[in-house]
TILUM-710068 format. One record per residue (C-alpha): residue number from 1; residue in one letter; x negated, y, z negated. Coordinates in Angstrom, 3 decimals. Layout:
! residues N
<k = NUM, r = a, xx = X, yy = Y, zz = Z> .
...
//
This chain:
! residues 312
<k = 1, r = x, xx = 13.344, yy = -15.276, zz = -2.286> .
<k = 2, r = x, xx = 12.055, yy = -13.403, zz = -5.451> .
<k = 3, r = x, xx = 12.401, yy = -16.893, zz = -7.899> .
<k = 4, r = x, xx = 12.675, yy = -20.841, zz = -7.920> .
<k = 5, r = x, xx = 12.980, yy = -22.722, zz = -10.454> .
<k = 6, r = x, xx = 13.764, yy = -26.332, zz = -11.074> .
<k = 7, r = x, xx = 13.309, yy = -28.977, zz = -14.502> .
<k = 8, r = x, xx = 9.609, yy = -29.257, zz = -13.393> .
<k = 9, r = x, xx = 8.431, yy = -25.490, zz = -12.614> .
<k = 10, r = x, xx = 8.807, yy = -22.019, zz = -12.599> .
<k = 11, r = x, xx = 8.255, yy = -20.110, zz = -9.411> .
<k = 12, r = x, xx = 7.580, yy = -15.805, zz = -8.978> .
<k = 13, r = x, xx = 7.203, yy = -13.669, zz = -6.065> .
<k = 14, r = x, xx = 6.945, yy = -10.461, zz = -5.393> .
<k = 15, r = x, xx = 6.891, yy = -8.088, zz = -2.065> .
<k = 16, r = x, xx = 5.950, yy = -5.097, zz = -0.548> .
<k = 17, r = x, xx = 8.423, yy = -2.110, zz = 0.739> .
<k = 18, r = x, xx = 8.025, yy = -3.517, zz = 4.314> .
<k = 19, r = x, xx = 8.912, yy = -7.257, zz = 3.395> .
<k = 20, r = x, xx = 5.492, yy = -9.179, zz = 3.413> .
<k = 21, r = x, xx = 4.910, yy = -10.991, zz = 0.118> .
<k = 22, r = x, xx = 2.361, yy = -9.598, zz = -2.099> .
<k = 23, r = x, xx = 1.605, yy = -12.793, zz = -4.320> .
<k = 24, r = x, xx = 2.909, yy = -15.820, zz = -5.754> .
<k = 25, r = x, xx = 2.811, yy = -16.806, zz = -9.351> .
<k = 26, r = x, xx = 3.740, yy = -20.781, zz = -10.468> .
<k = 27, r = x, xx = 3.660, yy = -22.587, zz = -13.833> .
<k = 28, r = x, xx = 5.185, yy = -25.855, zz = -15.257> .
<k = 29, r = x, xx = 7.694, yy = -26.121, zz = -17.646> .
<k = 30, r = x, xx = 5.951, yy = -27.746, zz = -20.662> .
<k = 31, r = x, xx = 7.256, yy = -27.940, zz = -24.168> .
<k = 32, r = x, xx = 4.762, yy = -27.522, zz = -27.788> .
<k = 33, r = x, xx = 4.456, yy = -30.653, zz = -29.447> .
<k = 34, r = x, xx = 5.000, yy = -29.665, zz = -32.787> .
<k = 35, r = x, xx = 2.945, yy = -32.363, zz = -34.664> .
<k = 36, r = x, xx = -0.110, yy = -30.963, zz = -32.120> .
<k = 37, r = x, xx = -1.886, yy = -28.189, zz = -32.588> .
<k = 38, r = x, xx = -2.266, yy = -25.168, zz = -30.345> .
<k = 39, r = x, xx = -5.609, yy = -26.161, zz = -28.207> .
<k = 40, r = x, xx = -4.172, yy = -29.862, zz = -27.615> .
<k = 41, r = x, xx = -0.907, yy = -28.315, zz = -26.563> .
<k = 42, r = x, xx = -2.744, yy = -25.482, zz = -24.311> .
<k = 43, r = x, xx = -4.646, yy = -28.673, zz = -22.531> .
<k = 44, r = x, xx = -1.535, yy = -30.354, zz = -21.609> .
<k = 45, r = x, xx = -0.091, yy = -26.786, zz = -20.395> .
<k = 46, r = x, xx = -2.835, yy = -26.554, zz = -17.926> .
<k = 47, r = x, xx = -3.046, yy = -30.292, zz = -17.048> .
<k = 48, r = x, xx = 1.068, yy = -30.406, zz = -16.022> .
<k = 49, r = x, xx = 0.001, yy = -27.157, zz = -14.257> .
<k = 50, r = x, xx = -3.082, yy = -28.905, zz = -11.981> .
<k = 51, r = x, xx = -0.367, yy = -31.981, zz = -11.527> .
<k = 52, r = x, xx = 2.337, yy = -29.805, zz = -10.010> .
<k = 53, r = x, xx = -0.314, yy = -26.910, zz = -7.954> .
<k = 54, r = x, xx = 0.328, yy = -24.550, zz = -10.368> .
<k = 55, r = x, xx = -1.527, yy = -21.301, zz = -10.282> .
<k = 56, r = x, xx = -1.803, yy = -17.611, zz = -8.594> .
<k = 57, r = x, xx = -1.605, yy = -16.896, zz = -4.474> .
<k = 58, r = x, xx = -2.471, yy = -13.477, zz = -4.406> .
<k = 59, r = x, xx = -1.621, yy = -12.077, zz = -0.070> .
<k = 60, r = x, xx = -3.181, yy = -9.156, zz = 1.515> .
<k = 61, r = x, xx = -1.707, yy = -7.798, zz = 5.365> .
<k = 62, r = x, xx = -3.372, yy = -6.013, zz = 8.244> .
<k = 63, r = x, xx = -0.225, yy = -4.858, zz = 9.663> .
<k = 64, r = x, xx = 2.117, yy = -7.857, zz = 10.281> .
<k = 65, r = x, xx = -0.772, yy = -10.521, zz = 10.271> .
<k = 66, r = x, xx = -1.894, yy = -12.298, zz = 7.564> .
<k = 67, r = x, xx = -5.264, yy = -10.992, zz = 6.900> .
<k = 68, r = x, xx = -6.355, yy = -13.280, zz = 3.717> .
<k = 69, r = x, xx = -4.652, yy = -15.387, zz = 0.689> .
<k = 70, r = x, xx = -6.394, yy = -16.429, zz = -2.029> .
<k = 71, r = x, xx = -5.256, yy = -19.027, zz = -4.253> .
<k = 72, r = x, xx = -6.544, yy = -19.097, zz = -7.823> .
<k = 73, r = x, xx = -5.643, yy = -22.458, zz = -10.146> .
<k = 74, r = x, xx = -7.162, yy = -23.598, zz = -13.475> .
<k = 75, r = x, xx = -10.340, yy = -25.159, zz = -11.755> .
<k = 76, r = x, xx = -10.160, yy = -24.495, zz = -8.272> .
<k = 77, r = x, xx = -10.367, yy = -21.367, zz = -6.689> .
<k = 78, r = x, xx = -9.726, yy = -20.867, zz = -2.718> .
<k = 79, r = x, xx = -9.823, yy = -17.808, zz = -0.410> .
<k = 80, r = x, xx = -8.718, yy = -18.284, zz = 2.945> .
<k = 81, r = x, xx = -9.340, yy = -15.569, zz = 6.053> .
<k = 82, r = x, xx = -7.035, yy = -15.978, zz = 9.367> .
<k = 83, r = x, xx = -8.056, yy = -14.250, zz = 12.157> .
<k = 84, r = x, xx = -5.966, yy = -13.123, zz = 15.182> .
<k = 85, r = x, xx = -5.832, yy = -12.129, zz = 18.705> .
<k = 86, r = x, xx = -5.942, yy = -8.532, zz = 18.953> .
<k = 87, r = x, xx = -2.251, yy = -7.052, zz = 19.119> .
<k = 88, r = x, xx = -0.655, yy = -10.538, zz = 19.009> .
<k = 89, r = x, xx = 0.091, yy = -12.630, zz = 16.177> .
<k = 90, r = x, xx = -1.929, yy = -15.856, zz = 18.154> .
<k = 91, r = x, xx = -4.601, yy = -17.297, zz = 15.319> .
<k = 92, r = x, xx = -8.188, yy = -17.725, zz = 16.192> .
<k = 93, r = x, xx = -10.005, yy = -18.911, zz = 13.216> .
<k = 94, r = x, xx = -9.887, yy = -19.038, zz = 9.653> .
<k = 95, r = x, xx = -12.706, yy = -18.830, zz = 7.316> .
<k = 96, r = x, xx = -12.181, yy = -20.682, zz = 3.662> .
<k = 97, r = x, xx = -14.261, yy = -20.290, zz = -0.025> .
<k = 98, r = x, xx = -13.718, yy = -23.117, zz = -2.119> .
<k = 99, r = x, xx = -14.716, yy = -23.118, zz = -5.815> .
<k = 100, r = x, xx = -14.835, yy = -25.549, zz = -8.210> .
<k = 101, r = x, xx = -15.665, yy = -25.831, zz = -12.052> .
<k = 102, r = x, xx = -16.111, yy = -28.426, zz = -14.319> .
<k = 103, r = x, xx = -14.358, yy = -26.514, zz = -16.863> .
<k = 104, r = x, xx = -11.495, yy = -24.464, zz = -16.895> .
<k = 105, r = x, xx = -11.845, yy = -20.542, zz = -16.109> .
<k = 106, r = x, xx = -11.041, yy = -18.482, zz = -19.701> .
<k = 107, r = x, xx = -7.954, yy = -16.637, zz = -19.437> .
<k = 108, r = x, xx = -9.781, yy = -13.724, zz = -20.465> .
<k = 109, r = x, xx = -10.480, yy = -13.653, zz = -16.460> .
<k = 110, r = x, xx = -7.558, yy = -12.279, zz = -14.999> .
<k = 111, r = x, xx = -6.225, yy = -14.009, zz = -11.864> .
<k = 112, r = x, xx = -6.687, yy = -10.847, zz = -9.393> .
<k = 113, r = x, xx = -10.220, yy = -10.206, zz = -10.291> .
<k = 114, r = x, xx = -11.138, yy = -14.394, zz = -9.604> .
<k = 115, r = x, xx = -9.216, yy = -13.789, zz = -6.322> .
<k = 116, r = x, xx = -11.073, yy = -10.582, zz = -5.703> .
<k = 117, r = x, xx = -14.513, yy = -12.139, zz = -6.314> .
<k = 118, r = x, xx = -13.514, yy = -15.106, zz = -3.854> .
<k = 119, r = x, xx = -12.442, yy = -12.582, zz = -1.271> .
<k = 120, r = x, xx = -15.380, yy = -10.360, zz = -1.425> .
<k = 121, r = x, xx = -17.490, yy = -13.470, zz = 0.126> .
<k = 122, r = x, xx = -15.211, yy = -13.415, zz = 2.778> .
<k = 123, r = x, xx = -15.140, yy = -9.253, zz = 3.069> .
<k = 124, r = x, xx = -18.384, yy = -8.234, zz = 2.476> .
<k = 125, r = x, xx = -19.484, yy = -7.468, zz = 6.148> .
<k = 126, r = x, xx = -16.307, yy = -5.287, zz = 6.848> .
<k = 127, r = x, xx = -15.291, yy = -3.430, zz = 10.497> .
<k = 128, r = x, xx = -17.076, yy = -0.340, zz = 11.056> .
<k = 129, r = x, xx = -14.415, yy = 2.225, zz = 11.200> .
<k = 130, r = x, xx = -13.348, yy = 4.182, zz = 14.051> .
<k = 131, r = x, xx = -15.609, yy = 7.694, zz = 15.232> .
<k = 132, r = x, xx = -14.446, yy = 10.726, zz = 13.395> .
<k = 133, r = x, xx = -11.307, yy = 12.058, zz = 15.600> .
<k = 134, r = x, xx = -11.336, yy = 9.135, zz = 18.054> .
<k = 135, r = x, xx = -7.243, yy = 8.136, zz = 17.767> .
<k = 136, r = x, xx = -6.982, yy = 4.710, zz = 18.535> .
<k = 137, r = x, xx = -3.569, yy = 3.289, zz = 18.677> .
<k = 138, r = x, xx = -3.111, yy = 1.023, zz = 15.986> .
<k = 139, r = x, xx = 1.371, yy = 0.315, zz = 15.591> .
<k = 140, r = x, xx = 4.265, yy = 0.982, zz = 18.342> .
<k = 141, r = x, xx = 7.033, yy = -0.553, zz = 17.071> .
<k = 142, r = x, xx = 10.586, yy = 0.400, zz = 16.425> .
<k = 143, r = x, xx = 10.086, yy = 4.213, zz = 17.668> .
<k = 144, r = x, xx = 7.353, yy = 4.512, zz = 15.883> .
<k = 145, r = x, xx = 3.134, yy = 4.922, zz = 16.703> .
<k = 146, r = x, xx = 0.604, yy = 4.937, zz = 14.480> .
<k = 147, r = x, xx = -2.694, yy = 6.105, zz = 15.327> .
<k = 148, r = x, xx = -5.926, yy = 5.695, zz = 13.147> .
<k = 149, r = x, xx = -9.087, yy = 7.602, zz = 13.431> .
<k = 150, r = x, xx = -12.072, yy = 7.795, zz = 11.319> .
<k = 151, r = x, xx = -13.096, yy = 11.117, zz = 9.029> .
<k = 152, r = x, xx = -16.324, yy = 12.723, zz = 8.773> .
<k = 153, r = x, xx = -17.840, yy = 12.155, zz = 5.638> .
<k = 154, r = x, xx = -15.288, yy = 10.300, zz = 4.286> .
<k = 155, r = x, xx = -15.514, yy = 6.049, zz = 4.593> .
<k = 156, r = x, xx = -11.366, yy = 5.995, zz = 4.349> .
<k = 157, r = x, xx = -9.900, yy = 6.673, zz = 7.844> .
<k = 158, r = x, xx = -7.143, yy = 9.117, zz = 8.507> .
<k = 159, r = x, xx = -3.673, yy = 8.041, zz = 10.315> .
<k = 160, r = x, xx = -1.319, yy = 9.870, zz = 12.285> .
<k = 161, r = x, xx = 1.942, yy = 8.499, zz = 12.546> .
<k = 162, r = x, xx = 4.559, yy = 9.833, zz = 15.423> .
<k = 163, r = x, xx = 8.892, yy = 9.573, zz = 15.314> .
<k = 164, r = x, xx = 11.263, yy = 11.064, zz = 17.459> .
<k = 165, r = x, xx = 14.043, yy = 11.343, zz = 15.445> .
<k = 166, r = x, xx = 18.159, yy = 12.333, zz = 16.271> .
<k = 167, r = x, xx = 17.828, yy = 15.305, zz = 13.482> .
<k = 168, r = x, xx = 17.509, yy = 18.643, zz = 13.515> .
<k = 169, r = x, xx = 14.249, yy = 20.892, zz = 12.385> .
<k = 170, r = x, xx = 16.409, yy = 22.180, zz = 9.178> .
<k = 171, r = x, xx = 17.723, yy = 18.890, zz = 8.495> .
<k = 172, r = x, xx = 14.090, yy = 17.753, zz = 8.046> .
<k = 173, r = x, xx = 13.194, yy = 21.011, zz = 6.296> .
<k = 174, r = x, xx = 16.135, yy = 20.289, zz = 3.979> .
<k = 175, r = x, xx = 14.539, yy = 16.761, zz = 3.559> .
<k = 176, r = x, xx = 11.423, yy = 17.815, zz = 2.705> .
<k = 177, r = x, xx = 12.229, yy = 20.607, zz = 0.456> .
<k = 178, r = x, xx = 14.585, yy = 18.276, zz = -2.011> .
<k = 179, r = x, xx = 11.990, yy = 16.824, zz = -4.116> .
<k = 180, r = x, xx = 13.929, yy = 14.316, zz = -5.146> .
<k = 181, r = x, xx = 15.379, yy = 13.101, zz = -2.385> .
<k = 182, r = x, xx = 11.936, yy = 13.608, zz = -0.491> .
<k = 183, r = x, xx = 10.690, yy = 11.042, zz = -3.571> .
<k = 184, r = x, xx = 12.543, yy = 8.421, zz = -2.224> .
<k = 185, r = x, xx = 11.787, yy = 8.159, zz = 1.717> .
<k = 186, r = x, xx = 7.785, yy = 9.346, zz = 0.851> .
<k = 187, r = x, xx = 5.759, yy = 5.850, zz = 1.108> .
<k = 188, r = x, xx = 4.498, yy = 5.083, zz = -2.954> .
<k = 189, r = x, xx = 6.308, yy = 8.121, zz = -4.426> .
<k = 190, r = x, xx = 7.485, yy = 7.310, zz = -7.987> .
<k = 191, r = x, xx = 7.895, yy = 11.303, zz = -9.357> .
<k = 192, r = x, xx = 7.607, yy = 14.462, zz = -7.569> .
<k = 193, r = x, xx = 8.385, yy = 18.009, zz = -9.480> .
<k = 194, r = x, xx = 7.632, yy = 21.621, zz = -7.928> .
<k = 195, r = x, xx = 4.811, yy = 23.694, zz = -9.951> .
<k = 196, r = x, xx = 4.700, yy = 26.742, zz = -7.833> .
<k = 197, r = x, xx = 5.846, yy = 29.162, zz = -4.671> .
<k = 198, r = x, xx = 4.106, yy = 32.084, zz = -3.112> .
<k = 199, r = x, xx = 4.704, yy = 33.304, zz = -0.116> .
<k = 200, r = x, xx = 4.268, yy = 30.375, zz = 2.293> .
<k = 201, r = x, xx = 2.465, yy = 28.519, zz = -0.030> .
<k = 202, r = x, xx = 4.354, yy = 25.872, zz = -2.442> .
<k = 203, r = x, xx = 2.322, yy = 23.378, zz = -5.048> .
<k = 204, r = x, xx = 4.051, yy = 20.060, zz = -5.540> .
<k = 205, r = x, xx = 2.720, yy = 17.762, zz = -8.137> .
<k = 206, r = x, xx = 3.266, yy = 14.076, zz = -7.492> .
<k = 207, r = x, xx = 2.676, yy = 11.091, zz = -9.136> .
<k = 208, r = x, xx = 2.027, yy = 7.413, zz = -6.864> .
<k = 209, r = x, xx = 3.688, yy = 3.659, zz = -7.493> .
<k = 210, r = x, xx = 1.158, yy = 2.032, zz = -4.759> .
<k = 211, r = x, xx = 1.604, yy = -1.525, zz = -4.194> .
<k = 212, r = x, xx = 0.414, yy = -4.064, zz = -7.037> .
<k = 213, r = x, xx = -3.171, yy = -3.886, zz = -7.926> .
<k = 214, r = x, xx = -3.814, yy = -0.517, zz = -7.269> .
<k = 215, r = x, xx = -3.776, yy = 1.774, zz = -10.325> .
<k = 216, r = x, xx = -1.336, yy = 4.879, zz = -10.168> .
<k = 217, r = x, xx = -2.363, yy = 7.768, zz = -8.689> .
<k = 218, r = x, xx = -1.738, yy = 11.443, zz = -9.547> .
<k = 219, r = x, xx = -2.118, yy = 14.637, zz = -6.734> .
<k = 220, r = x, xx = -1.224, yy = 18.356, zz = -7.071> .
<k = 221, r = x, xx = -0.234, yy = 19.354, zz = -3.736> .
<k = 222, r = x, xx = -0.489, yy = 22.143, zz = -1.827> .
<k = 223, r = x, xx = 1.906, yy = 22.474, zz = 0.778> .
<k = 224, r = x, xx = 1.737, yy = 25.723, zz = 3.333> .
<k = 225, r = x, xx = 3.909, yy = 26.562, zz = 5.918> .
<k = 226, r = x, xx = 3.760, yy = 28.188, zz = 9.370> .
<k = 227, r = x, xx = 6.550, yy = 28.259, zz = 12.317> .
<k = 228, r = x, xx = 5.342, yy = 28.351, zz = 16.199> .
<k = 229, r = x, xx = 6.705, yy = 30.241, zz = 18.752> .
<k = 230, r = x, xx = 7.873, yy = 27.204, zz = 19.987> .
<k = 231, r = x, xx = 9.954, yy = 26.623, zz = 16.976> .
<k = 232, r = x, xx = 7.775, yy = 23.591, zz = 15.779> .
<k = 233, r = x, xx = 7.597, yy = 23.923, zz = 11.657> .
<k = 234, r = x, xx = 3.917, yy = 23.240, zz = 10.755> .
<k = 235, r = x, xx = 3.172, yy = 22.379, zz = 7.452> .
<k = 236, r = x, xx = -0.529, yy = 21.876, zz = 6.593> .
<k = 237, r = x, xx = -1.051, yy = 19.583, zz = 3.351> .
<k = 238, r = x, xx = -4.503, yy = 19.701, zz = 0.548> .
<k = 239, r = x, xx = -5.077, yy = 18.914, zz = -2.671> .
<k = 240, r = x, xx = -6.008, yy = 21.380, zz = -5.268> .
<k = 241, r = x, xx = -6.921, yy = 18.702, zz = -8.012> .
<k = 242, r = x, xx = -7.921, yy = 21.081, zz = -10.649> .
<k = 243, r = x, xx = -4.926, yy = 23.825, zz = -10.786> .
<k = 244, r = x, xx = -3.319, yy = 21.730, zz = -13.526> .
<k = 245, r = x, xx = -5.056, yy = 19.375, zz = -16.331> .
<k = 246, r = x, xx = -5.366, yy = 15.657, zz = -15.577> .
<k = 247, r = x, xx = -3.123, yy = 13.521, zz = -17.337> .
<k = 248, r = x, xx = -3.986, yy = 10.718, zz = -18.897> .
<k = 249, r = x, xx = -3.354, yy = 6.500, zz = -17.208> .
<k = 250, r = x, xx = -3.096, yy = 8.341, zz = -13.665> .
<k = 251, r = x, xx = -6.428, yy = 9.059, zz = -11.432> .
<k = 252, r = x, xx = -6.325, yy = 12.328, zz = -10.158> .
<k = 253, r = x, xx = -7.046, yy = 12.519, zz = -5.714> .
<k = 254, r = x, xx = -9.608, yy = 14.867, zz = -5.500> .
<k = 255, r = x, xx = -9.984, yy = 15.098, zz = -1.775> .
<k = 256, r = x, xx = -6.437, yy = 14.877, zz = 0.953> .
<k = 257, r = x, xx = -6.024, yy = 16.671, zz = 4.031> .
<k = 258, r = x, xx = -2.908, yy = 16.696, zz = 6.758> .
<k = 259, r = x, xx = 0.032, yy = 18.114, zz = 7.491> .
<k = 260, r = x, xx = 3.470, yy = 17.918, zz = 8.855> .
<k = 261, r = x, xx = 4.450, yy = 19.024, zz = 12.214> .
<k = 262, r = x, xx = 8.697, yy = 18.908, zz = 13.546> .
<k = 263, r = x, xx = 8.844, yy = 20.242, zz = 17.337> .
<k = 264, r = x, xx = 12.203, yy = 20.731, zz = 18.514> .
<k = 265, r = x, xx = 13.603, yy = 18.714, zz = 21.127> .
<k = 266, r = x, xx = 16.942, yy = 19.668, zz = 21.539> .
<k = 267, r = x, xx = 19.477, yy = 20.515, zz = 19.245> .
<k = 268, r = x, xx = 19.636, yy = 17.203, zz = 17.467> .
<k = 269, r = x, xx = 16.354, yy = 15.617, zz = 18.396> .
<k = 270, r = x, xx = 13.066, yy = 16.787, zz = 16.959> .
<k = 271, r = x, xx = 9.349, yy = 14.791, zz = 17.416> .
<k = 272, r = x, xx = 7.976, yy = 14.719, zz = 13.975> .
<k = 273, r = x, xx = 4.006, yy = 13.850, zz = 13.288> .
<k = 274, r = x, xx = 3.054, yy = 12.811, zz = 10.157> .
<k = 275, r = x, xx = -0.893, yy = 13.092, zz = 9.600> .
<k = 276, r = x, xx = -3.030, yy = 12.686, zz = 6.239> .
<k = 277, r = x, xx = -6.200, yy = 11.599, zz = 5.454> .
<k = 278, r = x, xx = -6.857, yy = 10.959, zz = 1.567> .
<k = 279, r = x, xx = -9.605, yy = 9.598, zz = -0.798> .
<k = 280, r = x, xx = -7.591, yy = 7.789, zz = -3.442> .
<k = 281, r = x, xx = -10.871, yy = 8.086, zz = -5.629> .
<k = 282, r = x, xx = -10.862, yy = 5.350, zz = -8.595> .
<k = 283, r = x, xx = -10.877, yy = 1.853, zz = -7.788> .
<k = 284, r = x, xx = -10.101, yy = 1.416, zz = -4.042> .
<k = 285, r = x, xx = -13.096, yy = 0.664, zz = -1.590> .
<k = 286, r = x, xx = -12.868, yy = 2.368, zz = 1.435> .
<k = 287, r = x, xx = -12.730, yy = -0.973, zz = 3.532> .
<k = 288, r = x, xx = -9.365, yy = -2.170, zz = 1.338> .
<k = 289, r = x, xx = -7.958, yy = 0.628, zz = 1.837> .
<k = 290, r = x, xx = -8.343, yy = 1.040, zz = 5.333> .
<k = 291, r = x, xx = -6.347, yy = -2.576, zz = 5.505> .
<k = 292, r = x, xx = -3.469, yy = -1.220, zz = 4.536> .
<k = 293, r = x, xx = -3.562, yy = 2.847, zz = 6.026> .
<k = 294, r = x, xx = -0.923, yy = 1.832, zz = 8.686> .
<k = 295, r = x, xx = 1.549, yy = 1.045, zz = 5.846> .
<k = 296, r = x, xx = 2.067, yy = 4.844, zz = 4.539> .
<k = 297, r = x, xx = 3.034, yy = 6.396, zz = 8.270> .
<k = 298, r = x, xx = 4.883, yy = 3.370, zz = 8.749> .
<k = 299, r = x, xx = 7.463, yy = 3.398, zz = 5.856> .
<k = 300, r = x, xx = 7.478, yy = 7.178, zz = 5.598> .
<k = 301, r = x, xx = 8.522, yy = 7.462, zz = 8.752> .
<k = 302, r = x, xx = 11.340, yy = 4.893, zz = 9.227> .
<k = 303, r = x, xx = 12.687, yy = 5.804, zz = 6.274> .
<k = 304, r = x, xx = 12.967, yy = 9.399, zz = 6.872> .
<k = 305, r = x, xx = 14.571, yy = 9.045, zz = 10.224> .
<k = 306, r = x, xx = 17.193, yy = 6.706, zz = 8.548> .
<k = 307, r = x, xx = 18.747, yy = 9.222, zz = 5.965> .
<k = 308, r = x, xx = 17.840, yy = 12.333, zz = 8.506> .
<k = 309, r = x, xx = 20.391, yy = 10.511, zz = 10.990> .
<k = 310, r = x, xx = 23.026, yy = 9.733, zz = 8.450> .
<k = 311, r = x, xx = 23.392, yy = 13.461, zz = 8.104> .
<k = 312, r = x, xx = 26.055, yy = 15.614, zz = 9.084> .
//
């Protein structure tokens, strides 16, 4: 359900690419007196909207759990943490913020940032992350594992996701090597143009439609290739944030390691590992985005394997 709406409210919703709802956006139906002016009319706006629960219910996921919501009306504000079982989706506990003023919060406030100062109380001691190269399976599900390890220097951990897949090496290759179709299967890819080949070397530059509140993203890639004896296609991925000028609205990454490795199995079967680790620089503590790291491996690599089996 992406909208409801009845003679009493209007209802929005919004989700991400694997399903989970993002946030939740209510308000009443009220019509402008015209014989009232503009602040009387706003009051009554906000009062039908307290009456009915109006407001903002902003989600955030670890994985398939629910890992906080937080709820954001005109005078009431209220974060909620669930906690689970390891590995199962059994809840524990939950931890809840209420807040409450006398008078309403300015609109000048946007919604998000009132729901991210609730959820910081909740946040603020986050999970140490895992020791640098210490894989730790974190998703198996649907042919798929994803393991997460931590990265020296770096407080955003790296993931490396693992398919086996009823393709071919050069079907992949072809995949991979048709930007735009490699756009579309990619996890947060909204534009992806070549800049460059030499040699084994090819520069990609790539622009980022990450889930809503994160601001887009920008990252010249550089993309080198290598085949085993084995016949396993190793591509090794970095950034090389300078080679082109920054544009402006996007936040160039300045740091990204990983690559891309497709061993043959057999002639239609191939094990593909997907591995990055990235620091989307900008706005995104290291602790959010570790929340969501199992998300990129995840949809990149279902995806892929669907159109790479459709093919010929």
């Amino acid at each position: 359900m992406r909208r409801y709406e009845d003679d009493r409210l209007t209802v929005s919703f919004a989700y991400d690419a694997l399903g989970r709802r993002l946030y939740k956006k209510s308000h009443a139906k009220y019509r402008d007196r015209r014989q009232a002016g503009p602040v009387w009319n706003e009051n009554q706006r906000r009062e039908l909207d307290e009456q009915l629960g109006c407001g903002f219910t902003w989600y955030v996921w670890e994985g398939d759990t629910l890992a906080f919501e937080c709820r954001d009306r005109e005078r009431h504000g209220r974060s909620t943490h669930y906690v689970f079982e390891p590995g199962t989706f059994v809840p524990v506990a939950q931890g809840v913020v209420v807040t409450h003023t006398e008078k309403p919060i300015p609109h000048a406030v946007p919604a998000m940032n009132r729901c991210l100062l609730l959820t910081a109380l909740l946040l603020c001691a986050p999970a140490p992350a895992p020791a640098a190269d210490d894989w730790n399976l974190a998703y198996d599900r649907e042919g798929i594992r994803v393991y997460l390890s931590g990265a020296a220097d770096s407080s955003y951990q790296q993931f490396r996701g693992v398919s086996t897949m009823k393709a071919s090496v050069r079907t992949l290759t072809d995949l991979q090597e048709n930007l735009r179709v490699a756009c579309k299967w990619l996890y947060a890819c909204d534009q992806m143009r070549l800049l460059e080949v030499e040699g084994a070397n090819t520069w990609v530059y790539l622009t980022t439609n990450l889930p809503w509140p994160t601001m887009p993203r920008d990252i010249v890639l550089k993309v080198t290739s290598e085949r085993l004896d084995d016949g396993t296609l190793l591509r090794r991925l970095s950034a090389e944030p300078d080679r082109i000028p920054e544009v402006d609205g996007l936040i160039r990454v300045q740091h990204l390691s990983g690559e891309w490795r497709m061993k043959p199995l057999g002639e239609r079967e191939t094990e593909v590992t997907y591995q990055l680790q990235a620091d989307p620089a900008g706005d995104v503590p290291g602790w959010l985005a570790n929340r969501f790291v199992v998300d990129a491996p995840v949809v990149t690599l279902r995806t892929l394997r669907a159109v790479a089996e459709r093919q010929p």
